[in-house]
N, CA, C and O atoms as a GROMACS GRO file, in nm:
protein
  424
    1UNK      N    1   0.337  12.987  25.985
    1UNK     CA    2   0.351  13.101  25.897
    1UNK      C    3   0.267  13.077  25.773
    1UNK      O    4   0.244  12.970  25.718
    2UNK      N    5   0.237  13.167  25.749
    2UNK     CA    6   0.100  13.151  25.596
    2UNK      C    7   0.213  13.174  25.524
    2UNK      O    8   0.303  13.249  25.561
    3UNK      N    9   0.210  13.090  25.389
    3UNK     CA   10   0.317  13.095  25.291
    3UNK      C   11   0.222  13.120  25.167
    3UNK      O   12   0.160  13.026  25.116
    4UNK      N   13   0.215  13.240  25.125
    4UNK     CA   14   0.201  13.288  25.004
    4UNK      C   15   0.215  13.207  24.897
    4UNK      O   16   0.328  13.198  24.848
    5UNK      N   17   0.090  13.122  24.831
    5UNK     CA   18   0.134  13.045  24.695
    5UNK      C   19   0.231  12.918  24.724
    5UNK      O   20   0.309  12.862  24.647
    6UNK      N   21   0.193  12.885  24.888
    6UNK     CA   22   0.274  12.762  24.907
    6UNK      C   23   0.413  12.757  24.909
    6UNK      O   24   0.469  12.647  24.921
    7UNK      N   25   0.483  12.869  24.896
    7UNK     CA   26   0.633  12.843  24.896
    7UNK      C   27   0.719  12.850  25.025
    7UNK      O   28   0.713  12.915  25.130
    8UNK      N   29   0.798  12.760  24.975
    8UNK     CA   30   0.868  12.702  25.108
    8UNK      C   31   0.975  12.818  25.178
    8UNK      O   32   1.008  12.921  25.119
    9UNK      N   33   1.028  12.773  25.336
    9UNK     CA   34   1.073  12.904  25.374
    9UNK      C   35   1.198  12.958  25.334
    9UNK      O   36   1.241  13.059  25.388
   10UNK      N   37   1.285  12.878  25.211
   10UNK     CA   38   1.393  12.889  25.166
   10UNK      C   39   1.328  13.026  25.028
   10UNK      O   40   1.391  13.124  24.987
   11UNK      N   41   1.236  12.997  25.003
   11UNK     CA   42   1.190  13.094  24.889
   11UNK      C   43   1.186  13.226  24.928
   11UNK      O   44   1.243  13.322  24.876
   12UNK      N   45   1.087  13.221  25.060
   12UNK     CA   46   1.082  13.330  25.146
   12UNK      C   47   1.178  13.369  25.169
   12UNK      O   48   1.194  13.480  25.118
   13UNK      N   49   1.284  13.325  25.241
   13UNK     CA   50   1.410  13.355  25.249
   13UNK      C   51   1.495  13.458  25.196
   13UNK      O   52   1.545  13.559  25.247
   14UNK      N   53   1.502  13.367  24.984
   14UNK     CA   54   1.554  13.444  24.934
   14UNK      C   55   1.449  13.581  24.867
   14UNK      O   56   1.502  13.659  24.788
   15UNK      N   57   1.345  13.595  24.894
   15UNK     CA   58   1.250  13.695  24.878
   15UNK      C   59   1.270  13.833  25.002
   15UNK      O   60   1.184  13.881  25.075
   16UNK      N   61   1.398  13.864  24.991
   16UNK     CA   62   1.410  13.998  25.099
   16UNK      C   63   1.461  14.110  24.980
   16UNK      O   64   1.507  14.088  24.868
   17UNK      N   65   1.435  14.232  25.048
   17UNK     CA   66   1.489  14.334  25.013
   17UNK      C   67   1.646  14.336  24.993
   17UNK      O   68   1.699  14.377  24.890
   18UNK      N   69   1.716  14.287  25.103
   18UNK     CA   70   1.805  14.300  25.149
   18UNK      C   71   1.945  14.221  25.069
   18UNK      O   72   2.058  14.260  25.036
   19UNK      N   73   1.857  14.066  25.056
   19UNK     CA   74   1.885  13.958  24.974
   19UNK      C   75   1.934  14.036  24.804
   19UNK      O   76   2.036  14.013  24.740
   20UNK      N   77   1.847  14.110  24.777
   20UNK     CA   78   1.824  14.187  24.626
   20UNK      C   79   1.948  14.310  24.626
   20UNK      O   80   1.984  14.350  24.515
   21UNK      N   81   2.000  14.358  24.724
   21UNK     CA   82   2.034  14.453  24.754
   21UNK      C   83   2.188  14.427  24.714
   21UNK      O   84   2.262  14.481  24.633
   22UNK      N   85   2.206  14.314  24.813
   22UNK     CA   86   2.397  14.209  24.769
   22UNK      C   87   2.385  14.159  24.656
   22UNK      O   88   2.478  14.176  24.578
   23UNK      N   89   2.291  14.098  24.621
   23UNK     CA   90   2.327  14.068  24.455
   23UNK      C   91   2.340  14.168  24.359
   23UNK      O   92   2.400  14.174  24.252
   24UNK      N   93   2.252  14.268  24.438
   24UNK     CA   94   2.284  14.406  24.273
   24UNK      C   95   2.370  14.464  24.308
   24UNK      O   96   2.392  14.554  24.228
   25UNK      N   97   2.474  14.463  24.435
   25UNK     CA   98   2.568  14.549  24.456
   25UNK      C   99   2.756  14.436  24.416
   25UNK      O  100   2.875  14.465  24.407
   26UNK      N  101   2.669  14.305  24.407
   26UNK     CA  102   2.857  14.217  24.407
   26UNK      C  103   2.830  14.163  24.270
   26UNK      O  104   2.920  14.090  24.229
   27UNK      N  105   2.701  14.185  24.168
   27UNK     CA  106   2.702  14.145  24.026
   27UNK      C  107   2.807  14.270  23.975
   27UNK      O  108   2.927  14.245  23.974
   28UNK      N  109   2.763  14.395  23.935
   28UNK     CA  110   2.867  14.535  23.901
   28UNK      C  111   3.027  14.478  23.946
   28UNK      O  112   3.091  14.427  23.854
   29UNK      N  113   3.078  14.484  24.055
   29UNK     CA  114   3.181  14.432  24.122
   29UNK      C  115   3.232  14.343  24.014
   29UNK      O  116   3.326  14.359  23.936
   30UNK      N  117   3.146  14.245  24.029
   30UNK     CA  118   3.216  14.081  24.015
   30UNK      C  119   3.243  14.109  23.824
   30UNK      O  120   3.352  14.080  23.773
   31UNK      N  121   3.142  14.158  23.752
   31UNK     CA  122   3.160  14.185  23.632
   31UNK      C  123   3.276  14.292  23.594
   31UNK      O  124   3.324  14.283  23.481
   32UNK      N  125   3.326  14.399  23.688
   32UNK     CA  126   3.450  14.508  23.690
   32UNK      C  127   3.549  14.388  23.709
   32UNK      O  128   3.601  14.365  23.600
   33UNK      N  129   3.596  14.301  23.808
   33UNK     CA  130   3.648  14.246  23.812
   33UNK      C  131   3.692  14.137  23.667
   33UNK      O  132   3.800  14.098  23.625
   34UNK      N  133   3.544  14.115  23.619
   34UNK     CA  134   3.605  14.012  23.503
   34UNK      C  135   3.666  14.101  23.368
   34UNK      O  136   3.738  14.052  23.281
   35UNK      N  137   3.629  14.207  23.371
   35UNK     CA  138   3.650  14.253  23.273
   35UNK      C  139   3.795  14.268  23.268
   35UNK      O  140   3.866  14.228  23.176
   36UNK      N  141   3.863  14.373  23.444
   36UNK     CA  142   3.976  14.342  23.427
   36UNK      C  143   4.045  14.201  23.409
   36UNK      O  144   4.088  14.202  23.294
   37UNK      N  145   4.069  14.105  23.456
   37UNK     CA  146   4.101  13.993  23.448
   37UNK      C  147   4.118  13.954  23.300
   37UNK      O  148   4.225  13.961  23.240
   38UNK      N  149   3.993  13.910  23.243
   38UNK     CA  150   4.001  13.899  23.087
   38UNK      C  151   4.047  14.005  22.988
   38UNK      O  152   4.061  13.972  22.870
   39UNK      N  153   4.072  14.132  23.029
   39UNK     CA  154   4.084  14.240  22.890
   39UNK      C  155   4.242  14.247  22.937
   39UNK      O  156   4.316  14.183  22.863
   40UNK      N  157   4.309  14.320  23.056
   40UNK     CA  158   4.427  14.376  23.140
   40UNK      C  159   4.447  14.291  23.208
   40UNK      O  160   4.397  14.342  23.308
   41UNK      N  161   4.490  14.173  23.250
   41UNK     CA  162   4.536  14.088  23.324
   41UNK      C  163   4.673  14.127  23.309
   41UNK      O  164   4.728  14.132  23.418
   42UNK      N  165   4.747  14.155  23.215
   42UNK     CA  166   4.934  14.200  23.242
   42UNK      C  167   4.930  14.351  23.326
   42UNK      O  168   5.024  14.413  23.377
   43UNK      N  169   4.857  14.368  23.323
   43UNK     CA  170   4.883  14.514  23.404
   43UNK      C  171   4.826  14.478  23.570
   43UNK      O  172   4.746  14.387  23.591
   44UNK      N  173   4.883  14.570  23.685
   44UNK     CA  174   4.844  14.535  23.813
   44UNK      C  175   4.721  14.616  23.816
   44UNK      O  176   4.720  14.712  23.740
   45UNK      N  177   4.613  14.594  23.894
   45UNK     CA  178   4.443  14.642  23.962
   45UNK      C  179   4.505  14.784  23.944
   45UNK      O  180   4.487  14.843  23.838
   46UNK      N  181   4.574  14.840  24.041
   46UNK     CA  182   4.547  15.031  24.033
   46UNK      C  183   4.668  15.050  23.892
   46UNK      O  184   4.631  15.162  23.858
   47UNK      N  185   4.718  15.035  23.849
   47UNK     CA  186   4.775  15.028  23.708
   47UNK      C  187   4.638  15.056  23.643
   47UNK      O  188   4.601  15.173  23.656
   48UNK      N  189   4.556  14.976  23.576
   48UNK     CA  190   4.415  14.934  23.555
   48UNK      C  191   4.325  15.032  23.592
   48UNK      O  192   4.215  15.009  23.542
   49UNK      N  193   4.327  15.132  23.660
   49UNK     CA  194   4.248  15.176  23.775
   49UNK      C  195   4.310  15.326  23.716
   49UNK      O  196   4.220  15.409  23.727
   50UNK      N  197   4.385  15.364  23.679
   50UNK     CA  198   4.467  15.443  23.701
   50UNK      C  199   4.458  15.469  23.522
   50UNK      O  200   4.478  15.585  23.486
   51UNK      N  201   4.435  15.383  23.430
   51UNK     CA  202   4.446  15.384  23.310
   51UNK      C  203   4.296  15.432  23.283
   51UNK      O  204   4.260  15.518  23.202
   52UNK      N  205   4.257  15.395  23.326
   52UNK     CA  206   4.095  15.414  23.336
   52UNK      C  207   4.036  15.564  23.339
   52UNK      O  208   3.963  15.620  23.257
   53UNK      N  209   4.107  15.624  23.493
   53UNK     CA  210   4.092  15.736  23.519
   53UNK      C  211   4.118  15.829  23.451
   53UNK      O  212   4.043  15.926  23.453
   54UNK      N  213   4.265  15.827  23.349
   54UNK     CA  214   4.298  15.910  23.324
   54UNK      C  215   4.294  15.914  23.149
   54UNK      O  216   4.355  15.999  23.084
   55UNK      N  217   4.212  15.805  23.089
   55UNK     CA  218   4.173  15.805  22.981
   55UNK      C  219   3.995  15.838  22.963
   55UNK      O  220   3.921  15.826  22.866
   56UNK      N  221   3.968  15.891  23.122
   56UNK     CA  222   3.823  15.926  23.131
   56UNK      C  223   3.706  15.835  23.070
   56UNK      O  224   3.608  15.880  23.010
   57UNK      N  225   3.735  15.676  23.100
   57UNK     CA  226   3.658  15.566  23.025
   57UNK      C  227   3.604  15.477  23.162
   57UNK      O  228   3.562  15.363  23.143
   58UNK      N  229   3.608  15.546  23.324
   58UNK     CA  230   3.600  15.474  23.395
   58UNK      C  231   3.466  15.441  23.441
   58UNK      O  232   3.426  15.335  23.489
   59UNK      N  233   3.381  15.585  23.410
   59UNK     CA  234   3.246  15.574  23.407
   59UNK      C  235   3.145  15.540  23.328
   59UNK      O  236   3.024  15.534  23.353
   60UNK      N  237   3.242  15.506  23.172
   60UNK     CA  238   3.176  15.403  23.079
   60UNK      C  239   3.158  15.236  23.127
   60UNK      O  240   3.061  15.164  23.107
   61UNK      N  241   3.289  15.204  23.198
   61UNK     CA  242   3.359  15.099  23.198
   61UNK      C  243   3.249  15.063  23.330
   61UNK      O  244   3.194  14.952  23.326
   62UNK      N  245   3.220  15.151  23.438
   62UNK     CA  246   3.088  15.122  23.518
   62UNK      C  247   2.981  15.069  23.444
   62UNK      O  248   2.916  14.965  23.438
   63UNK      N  249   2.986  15.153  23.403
   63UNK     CA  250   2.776  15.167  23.325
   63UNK      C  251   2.774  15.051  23.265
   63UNK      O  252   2.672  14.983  23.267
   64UNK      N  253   2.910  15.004  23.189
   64UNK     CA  254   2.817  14.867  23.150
   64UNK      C  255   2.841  14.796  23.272
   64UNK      O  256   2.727  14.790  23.319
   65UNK      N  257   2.914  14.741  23.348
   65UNK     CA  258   2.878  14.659  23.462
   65UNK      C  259   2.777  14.628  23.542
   65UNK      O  260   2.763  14.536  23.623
   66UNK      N  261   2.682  14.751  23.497
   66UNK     CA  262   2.553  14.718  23.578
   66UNK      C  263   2.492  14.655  23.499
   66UNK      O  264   2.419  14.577  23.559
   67UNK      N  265   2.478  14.643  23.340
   67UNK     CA  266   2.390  14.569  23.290
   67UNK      C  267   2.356  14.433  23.328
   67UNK      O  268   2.236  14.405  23.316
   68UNK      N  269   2.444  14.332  23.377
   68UNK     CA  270   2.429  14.250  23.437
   68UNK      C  271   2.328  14.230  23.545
   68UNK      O  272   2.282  14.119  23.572
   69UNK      N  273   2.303  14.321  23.593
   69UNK     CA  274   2.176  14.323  23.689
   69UNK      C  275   2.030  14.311  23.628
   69UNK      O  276   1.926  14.332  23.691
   70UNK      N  277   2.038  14.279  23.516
   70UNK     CA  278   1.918  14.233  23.446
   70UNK      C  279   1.877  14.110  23.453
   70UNK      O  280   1.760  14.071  23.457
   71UNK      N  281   2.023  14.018  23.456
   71UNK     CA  282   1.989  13.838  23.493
   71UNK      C  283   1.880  13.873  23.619
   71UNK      O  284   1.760  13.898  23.621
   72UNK      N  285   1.976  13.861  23.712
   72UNK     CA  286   1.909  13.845  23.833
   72UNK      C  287   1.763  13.914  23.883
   72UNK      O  288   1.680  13.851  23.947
   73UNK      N  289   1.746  14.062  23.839
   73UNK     CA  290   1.641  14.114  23.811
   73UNK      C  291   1.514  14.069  23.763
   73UNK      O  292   1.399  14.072  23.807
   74UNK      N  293   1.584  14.014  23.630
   74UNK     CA  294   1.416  13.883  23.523
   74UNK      C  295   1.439  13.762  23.636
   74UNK      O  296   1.333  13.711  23.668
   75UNK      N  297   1.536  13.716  23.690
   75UNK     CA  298   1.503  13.574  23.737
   75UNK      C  299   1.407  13.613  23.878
   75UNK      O  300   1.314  13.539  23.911
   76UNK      N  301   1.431  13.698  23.931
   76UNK     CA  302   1.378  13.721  24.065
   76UNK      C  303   1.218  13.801  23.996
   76UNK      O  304   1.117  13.772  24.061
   77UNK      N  305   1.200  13.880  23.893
   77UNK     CA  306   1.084  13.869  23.806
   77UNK      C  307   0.968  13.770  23.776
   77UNK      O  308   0.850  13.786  23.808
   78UNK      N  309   1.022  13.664  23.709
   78UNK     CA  310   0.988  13.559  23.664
   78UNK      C  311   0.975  13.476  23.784
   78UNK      O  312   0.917  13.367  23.773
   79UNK      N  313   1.020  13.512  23.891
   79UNK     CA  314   1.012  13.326  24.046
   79UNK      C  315   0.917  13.392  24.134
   79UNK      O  316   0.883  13.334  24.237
   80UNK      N  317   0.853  13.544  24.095
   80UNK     CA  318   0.767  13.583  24.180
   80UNK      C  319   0.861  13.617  24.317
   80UNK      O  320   0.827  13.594  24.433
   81UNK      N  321   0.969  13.667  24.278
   81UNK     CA  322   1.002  13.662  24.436
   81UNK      C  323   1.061  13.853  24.397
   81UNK      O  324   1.172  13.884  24.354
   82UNK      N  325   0.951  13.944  24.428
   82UNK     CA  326   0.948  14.049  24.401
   82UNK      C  327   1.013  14.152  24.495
   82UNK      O  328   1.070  14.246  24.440
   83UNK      N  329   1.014  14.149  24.603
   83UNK     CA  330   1.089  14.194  24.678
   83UNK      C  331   1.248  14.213  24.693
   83UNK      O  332   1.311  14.310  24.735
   84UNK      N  333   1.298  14.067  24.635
   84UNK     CA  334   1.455  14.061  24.612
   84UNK      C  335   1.478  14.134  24.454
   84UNK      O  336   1.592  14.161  24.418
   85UNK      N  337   1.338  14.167  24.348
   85UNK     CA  338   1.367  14.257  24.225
   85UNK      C  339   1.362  14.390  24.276
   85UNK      O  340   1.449  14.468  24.240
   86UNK      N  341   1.284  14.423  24.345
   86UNK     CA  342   1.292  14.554  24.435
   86UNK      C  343   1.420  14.603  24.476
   86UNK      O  344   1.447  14.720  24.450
   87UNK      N  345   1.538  14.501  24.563
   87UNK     CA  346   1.656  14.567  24.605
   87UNK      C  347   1.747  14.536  24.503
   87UNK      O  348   1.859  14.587  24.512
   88UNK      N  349   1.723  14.465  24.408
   88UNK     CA  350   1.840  14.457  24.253
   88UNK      C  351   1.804  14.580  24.200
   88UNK      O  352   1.895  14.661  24.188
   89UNK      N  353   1.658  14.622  24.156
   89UNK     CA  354   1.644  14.764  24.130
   89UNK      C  355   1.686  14.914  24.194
   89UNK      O  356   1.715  15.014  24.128
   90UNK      N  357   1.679  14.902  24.338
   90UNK     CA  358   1.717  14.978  24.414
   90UNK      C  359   1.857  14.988  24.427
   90UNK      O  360   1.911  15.097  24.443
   91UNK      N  361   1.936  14.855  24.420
   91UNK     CA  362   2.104  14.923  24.405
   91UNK      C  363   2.140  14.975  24.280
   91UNK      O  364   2.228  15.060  24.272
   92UNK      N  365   2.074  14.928  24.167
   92UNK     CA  366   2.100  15.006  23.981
   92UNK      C  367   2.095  15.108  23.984
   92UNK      O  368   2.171  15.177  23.916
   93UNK      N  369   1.960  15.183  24.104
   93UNK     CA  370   1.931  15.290  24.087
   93UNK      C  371   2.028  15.368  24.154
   93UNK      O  372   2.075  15.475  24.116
   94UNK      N  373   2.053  15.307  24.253
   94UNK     CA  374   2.210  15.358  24.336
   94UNK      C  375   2.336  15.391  24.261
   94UNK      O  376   2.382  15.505  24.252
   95UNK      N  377   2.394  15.271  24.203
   95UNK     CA  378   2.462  15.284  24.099
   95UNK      C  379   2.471  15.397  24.004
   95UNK      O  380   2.576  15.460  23.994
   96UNK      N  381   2.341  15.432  23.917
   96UNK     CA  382   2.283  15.511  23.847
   96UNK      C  383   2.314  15.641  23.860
   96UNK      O  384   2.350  15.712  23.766
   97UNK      N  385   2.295  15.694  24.037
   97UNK     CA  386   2.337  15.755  24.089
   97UNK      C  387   2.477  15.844  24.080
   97UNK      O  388   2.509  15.950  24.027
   98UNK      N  389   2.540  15.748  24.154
   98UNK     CA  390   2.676  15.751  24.167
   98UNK      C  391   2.732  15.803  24.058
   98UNK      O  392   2.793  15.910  24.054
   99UNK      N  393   2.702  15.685  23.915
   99UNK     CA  394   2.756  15.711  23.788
   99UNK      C  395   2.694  15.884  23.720
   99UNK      O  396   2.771  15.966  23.671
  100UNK      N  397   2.583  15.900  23.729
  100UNK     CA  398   2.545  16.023  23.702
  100UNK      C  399   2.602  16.160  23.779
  100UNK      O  400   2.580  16.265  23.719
  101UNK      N  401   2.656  16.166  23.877
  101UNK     CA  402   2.741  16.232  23.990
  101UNK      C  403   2.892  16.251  23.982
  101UNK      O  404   2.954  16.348  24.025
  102UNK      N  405   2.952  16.127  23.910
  102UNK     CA  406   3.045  16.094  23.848
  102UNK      C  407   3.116  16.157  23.751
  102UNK      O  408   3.228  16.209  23.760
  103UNK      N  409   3.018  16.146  23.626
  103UNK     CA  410   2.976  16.197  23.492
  103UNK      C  411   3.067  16.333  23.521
  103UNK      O  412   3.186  16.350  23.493
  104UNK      N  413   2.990  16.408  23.576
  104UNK     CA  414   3.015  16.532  23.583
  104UNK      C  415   3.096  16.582  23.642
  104UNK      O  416   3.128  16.695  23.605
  105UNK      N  417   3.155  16.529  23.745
  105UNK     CA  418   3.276  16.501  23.836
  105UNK      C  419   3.405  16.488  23.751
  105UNK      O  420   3.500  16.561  23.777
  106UNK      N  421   3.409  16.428  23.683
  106UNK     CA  422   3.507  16.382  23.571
  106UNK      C  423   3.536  16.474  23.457
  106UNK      O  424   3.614  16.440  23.368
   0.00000   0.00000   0.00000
């Protein structure tokens, strides 16, 4: 296999679309999750969920969760491994989506 700039097939590896795609979709997640944990931990998940909804702060409480997709975004930027910034961009934009659809929904 011709390796682009010499990199090994673990680089390649993590250089997929697809690869980019799970990290920008379980960073949002994993950051909703910490937030509950650290802010509402005495209250139960749909308690939480439910406070959210009906104080109309749930699609704030998204939007920042995606910011986090900026780590991974500059690191996959910066390692040349452009393809896996491609599907971190492509789920934000998903996200983006959703939340804009949302918005108005609400």
């Amino acid at each position: 296999m011709n390796n682009p700039k010499n990199y090994d097939d673990k680089t390649l590896f993590i250089n997929k679309i697809s690869y980019g795609v799970i990290i920008g979709i379980l960073s949002p997640v994993l950051f909703f999750m910490l937030n509950y944990i650290f802010r509402f931990r005495q209250y139960n998940f749909s308690d939480y969920l439910q406070f959210l909804i009906e104080s109309k702060k749930l699609v704030s409480v998204i939007s920042l969760t995606i910011f986090p997709n900026l780590i991974p975004f500059m690191l996959f930027i910066n390692s040349n491994r452009y393809s896996s910034a491609r599907g971190v961009l492509a789920s934000t934009i998903i996200f983006g989506i959703f939340i804009f659809i949302f918005y108005f929904i609400q």
